[in-house]
C-alpha positions in Angstrom: 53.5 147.4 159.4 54.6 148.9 162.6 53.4 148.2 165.7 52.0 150.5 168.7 55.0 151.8 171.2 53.1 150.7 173.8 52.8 147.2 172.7 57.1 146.8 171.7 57.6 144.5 175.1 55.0 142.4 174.5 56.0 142.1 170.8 59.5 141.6 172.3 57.8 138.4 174.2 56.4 137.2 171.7 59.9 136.9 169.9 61.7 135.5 172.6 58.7 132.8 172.6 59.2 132.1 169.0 62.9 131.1 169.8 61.7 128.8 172.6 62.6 131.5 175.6 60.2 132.2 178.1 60.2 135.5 178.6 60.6 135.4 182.5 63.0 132.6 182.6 65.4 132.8 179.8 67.9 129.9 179.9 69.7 130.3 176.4 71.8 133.6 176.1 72.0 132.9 172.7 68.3 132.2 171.6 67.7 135.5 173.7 70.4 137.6 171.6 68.8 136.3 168.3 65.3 136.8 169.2 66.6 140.7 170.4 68.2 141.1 167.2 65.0 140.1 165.1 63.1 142.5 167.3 65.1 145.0 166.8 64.0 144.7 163.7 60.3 145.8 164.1 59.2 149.2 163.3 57.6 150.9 165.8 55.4 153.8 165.1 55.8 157.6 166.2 59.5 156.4 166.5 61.2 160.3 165.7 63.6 160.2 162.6 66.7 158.2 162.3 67.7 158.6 165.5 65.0 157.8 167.4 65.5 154.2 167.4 68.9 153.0 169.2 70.6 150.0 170.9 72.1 149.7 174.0 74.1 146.7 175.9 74.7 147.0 179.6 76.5 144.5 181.6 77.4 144.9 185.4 76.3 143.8 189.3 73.5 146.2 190.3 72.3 146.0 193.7 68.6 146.0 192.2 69.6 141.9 191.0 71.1 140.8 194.5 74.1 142.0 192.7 74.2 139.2 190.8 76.7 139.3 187.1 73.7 140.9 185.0 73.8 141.5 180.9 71.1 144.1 179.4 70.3 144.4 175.7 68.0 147.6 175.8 66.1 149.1 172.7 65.8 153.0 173.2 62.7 154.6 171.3 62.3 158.5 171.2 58.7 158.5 170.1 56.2 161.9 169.0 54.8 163.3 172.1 51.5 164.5 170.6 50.3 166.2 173.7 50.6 169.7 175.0 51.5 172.7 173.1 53.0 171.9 169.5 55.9 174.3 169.9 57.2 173.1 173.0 56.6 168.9 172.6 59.9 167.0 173.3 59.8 163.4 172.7 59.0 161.0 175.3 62.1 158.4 175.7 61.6 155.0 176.3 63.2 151.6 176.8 62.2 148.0 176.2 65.1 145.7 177.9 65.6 142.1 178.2 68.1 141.7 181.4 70.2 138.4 182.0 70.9 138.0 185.6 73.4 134.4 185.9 74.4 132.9 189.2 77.6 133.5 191.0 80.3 131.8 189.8 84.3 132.2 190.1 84.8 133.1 186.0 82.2 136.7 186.9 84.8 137.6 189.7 86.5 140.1 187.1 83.2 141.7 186.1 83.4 145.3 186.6 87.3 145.0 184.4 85.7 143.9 181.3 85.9 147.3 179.7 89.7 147.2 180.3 90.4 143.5 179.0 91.4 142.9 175.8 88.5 141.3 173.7 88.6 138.1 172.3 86.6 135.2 171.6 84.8 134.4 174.9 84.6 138.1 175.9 83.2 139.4 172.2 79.4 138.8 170.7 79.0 137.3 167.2 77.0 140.6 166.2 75.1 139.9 162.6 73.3 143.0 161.3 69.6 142.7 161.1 67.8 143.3 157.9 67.7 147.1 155.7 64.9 148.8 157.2 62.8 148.9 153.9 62.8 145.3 154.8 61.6 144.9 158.5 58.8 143.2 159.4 56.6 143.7 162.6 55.9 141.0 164.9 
């Protein structure tokens, strides 16, 4: 059953709870990355075809976090605008994100080069797919 767009963060905190993260104070990357991944699961409704309903990861300093090293995982919903006149609606856009800030320490130094480096094992997410979407489940 899908839920309401306007309830996805608060079914996104719920997740994270589920896999013992408070939402506000989220102390294991890797609970957080599973519970995002099972949310990302959840229908939401009015979500507009196939590609209405998109992932995004953003890492980076942003002055807006004391510049602190910051990772994003961002779910981007283009949901029905069912207001105004039918011929000219355009979907209204909109984002649940769970951002990371971490504290300074020498191994973030190279931050902004990350595109550039070479992956490998420390630098690359274990990435599982999530279930068929005949199959999600809300939350």
């Amino acid at each position: 059953m899908p839920i309401p767009r306007r309830s996805a963060a608060e079914a996104l905190s719920r997740t994270l709870r589920r896999h013992g993260a408070a939402p506000d104070a989220v102390s294991d990357v890797g609970a957080a990355w599973e519970a995002f991944a099972e949310f990302l699961a959840v229908e939401v409704e009015g979500v507009e075809e196939a590609d209405g309903d998109g992932f995004i990861a953003e890492w980076g300093r942003w002055d807006w976090n004391d510049d602190l090293p910051a990772l994003s995982f961002g779910r981007l919903l283009a949901v029905r605008d069912t207001g105004g006149d039918a011929a000219h609606r355009q979907p209204e856009y909109w984002k649940v994100e769970l951002q990371l800030c971490f504290a300074e320490d020498p191994a973030w130094a190279d931050c902004t080069t990350w595109a550039s480096r070479t992956p490998d094992s420390t630098t690359t997410p274990s990435v599982r797919p999530g279930p068929p979407r005949s199959r999600r489940r809300s939350a």
